[in-house]
C-alpha positions as CSV (number, residue, x, y, z in Angstrom):
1,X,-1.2,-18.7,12.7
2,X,-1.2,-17.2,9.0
3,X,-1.1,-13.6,10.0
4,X,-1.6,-11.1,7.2
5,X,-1.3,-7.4,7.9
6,X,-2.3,-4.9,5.5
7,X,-1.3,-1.6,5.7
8,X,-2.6,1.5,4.2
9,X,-0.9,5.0,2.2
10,X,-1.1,8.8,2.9
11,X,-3.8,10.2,5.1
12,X,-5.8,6.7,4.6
13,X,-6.8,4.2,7.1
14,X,-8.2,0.5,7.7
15,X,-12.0,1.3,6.8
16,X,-10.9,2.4,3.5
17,X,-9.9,-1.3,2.1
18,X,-13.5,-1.5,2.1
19,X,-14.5,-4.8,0.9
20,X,-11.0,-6.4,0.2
21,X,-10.2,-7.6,3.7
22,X,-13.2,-9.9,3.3
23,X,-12.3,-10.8,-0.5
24,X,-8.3,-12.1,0.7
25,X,-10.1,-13.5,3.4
26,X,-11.6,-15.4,0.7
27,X,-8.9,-16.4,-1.5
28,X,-6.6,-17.3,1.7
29,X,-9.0,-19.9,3.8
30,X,-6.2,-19.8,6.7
31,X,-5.5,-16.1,7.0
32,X,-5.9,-14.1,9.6
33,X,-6.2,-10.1,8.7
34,X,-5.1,-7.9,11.0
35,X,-5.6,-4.3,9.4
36,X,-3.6,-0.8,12.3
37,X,-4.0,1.9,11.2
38,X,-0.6,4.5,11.4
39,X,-0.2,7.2,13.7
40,X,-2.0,9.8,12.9
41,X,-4.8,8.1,10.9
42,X,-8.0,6.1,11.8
43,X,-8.2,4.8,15.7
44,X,-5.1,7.1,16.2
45,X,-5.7,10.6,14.7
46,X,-5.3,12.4,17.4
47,X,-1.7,10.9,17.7
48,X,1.4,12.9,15.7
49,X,2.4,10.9,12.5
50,X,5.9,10.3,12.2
51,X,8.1,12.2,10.2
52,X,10.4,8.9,9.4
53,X,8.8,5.2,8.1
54,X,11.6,3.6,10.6
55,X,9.8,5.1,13.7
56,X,6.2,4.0,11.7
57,X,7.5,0.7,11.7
58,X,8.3,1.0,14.9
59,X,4.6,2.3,15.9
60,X,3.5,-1.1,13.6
61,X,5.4,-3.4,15.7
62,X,5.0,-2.1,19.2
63,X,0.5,-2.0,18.4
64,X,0.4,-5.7,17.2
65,X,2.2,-6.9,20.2
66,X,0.1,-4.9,22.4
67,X,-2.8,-6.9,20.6
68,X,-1.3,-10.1,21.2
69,X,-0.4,-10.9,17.6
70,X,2.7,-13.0,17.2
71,X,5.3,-12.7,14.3
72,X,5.9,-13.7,11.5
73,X,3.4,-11.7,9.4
74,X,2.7,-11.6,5.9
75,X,2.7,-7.9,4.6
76,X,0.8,-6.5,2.3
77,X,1.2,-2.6,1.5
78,X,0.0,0.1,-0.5
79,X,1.4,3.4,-1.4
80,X,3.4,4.6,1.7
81,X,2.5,1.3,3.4
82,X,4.4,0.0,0.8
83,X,7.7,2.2,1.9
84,X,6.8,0.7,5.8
85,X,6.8,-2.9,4.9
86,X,10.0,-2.9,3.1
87,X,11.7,-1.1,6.2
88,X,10.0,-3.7,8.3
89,X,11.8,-6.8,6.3
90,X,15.0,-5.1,6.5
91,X,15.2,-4.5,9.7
92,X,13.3,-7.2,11.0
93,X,13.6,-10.0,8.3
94,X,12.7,-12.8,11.3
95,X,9.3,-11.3,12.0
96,X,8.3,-11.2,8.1
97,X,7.1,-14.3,6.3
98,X,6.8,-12.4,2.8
99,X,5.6,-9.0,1.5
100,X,3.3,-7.7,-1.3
101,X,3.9,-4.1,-2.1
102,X,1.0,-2.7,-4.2
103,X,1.6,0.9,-6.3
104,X,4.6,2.0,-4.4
105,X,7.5,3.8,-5.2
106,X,11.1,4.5,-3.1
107,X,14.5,6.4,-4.2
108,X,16.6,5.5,-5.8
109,X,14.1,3.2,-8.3
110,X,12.2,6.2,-8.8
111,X,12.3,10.1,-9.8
112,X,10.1,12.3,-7.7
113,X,8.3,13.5,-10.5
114,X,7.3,9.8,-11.3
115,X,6.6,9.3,-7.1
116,X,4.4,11.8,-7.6
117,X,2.8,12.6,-11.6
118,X,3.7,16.0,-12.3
119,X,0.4,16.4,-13.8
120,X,-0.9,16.2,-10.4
121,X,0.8,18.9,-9.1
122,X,-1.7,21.6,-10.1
123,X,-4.8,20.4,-8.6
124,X,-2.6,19.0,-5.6
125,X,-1.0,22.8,-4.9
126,X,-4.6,24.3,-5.2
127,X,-6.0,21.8,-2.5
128,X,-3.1,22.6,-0.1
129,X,-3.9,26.3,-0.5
130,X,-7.7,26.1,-0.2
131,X,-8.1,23.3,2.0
132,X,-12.0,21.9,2.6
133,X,-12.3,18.0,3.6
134,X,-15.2,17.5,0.6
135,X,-12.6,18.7,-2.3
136,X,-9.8,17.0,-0.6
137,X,-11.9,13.6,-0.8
138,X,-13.1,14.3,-4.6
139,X,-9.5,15.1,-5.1
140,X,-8.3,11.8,-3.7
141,X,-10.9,9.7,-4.9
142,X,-10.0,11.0,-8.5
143,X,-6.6,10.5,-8.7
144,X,-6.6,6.8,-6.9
145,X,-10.0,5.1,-8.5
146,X,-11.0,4.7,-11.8
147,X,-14.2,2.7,-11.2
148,X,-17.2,2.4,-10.6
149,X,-20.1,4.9,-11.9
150,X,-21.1,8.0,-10.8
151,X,-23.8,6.8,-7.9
152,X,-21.5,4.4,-6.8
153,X,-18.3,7.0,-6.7
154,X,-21.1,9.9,-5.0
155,X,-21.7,6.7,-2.1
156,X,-17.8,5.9,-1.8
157,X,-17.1,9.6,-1.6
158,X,-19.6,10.1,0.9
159,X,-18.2,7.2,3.2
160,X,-14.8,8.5,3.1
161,X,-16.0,12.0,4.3
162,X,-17.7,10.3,7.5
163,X,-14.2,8.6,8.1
164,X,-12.4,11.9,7.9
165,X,-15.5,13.7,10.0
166,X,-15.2,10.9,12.6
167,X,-11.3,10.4,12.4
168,X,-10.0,13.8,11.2
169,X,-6.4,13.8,9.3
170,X,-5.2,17.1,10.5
171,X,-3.0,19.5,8.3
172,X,0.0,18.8,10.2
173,X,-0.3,14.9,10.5
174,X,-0.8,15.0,6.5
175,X,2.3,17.4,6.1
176,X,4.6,14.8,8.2
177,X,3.7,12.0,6.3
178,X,4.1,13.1,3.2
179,X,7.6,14.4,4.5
180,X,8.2,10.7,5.9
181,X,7.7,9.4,2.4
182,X,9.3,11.9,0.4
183,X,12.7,11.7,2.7
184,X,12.3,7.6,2.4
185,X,14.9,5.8,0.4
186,X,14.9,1.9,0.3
187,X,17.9,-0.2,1.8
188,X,21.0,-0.9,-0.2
189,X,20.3,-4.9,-0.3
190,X,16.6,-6.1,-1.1
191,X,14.9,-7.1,2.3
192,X,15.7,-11.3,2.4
193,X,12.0,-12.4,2.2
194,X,9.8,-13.0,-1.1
195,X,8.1,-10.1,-2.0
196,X,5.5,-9.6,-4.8
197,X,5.1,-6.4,-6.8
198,X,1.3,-5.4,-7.8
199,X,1.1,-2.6,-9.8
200,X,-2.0,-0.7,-12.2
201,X,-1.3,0.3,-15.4
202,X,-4.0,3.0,-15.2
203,X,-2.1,4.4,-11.9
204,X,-3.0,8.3,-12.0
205,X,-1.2,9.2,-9.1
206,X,2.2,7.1,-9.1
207,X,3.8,6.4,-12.5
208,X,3.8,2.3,-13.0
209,X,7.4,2.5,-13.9
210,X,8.0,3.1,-10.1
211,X,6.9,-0.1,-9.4
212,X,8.5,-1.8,-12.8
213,X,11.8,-0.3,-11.9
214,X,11.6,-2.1,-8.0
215,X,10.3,-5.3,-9.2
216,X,13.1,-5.4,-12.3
217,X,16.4,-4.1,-9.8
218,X,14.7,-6.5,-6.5
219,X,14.5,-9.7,-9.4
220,X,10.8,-9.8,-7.3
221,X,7.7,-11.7,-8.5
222,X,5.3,-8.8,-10.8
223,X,1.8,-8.6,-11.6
224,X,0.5,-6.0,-13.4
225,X,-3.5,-4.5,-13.6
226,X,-4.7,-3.0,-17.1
227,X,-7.1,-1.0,-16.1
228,X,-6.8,-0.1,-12.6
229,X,-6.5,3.0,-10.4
230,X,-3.7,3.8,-7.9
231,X,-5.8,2.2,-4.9
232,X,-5.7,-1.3,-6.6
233,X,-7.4,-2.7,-3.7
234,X,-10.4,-0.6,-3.9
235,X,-11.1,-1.0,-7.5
236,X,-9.8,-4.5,-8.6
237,X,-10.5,-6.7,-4.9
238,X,-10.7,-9.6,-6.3
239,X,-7.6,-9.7,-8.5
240,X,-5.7,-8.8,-6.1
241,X,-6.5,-11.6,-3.6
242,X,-6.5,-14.4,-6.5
243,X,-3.4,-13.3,-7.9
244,X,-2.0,-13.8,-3.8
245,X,-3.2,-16.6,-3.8
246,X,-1.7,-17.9,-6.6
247,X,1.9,-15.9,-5.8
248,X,1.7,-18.6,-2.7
249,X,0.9,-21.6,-4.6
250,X,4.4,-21.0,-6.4
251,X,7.7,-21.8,-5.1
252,X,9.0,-18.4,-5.2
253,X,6.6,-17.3,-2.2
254,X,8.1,-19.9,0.0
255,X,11.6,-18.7,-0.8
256,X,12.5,-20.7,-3.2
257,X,14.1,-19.2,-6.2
258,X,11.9,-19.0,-9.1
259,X,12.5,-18.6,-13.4
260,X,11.5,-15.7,-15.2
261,X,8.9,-17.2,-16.6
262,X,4.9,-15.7,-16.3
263,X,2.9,-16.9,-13.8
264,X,-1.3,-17.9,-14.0
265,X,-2.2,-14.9,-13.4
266,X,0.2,-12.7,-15.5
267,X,2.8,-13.1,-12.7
268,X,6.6,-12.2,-13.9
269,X,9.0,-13.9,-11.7
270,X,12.1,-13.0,-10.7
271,X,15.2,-14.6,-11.3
């Protein structure tokens, strides 16, 4: 079975991919998409989210077997997801076929104020202190989409504040997961399994270079979206899937070892 599990960032779970389980399912004919949410977030709000990504992992591993889903599984990750699924090869190279890390960022590759733009900061402080789910969502929505117009923004916006009305994120559970990705630093050897780096040059959230610097000391496979927002996914579906799809066809998603040469789709492989 070609398992792929996707896994979601801060305070965001599996109903905000939106349409892009269906578009991979799309581009990979075989695949099987398995989307858990993390503790804390989605089905399991009212759980406590962890304060490290080893005990998240842990959470990851422990809900797909309880489903019945055998290893190995394909990862693909966004933001903090990203931070998960790297912990997940390291520790448990055997159960991970390859990896995708979308718009993620991990000492020592990057500085904190690159983790996080420092422009942000601002708008981020004034949120914490006056609280409100609507401005959270505007505030989220702003900093990780760039597209779409304003009538279809108002409907996505509106969505996401049913999710957080039907599945709150609380205060606390917010606080410890942004604590388990600020205290994350990435293993001392790249995890032995191919990985693929997807990042958005119009990231508002998470400075590109994060993901520039991972793919560049990793030697790992690197894609790269013009126009995009932080939450690839959400704003460029289809890209993302056909440019999977395409990472597979090559040698260097089967573990082979590939030359630095670009790819179809704009693809930089490692070396």
């Amino acid at each position: 079975m070609n398992t792929w599990v996707l896994l979601r960032g801060l305070m965001r779970e599996q109903r905000h991919w939106g349409r892009f389980p269906g578009q991979l399912s799309e581009a990979l004919k075989d695949a099987v998409i398995v989307t858990p949410d993390l503790p804390g977030n989605g089905q399991h709000h009212a759980l406590r989210s962890a304060t490290t990504v080893a005990e998240t992992v842990e959470f990851c591993r422990a809900e797909l077997r309880a489903r019945g889903v055998p290893a190995p599984y394909s990862l693909l990750a966004l933001s903090l997801g990203g931070m998960v699924a790297v912990e997940w090869a390291s520790r448990y190279p055997q159960e991970i076929a390859r990896c995708v890390l979308i718009n993620t960022s991990m000492r020592p590759y990057s500085r904190f104020h690159q983790r996080l733009r420092w422009q942000n900061y601002p708008s981020i402080l004034k949120q914490l202190w006056q609280g409100g789910v609507e401005n959270q969502e505007r505030l989220i929505l702003r900093l990780t989409s760039r597209e779409g117009d304003a009538a279809e923004r108002e409907g996505l916006l509106k969505r996401w504040l049913g999710y957080q009305r039907e599945c709150p994120v609380t205060r606390n559970n917010a606080l410890r997961q942004l604590w388990s990705a600020a205290r994350f630093r990435a293993p001392p050897v790249r995890p032995q399994v191919p990985l693929l780096v997807l990042s958005s040059a119009g990231d508002q959230l998470v400075d590109p270079r994060c993901s520039a610097n991972l793919a560049s000391a990793w030697q790992a496979d690197h894609a790269v979206h013009l126009n995009a927002g932080h939450d690839l996914p959400l704003d460029a579906g289809e890209w993302v899937a056909q440019t999977v799809a395409d990472w597979l066809a090559m040698d260097g998603a089967s573990g082979g070892r590939p030359v630095a040469t670009p790819g179809p789709t704009g693809v930089r492989r490692g070396s």
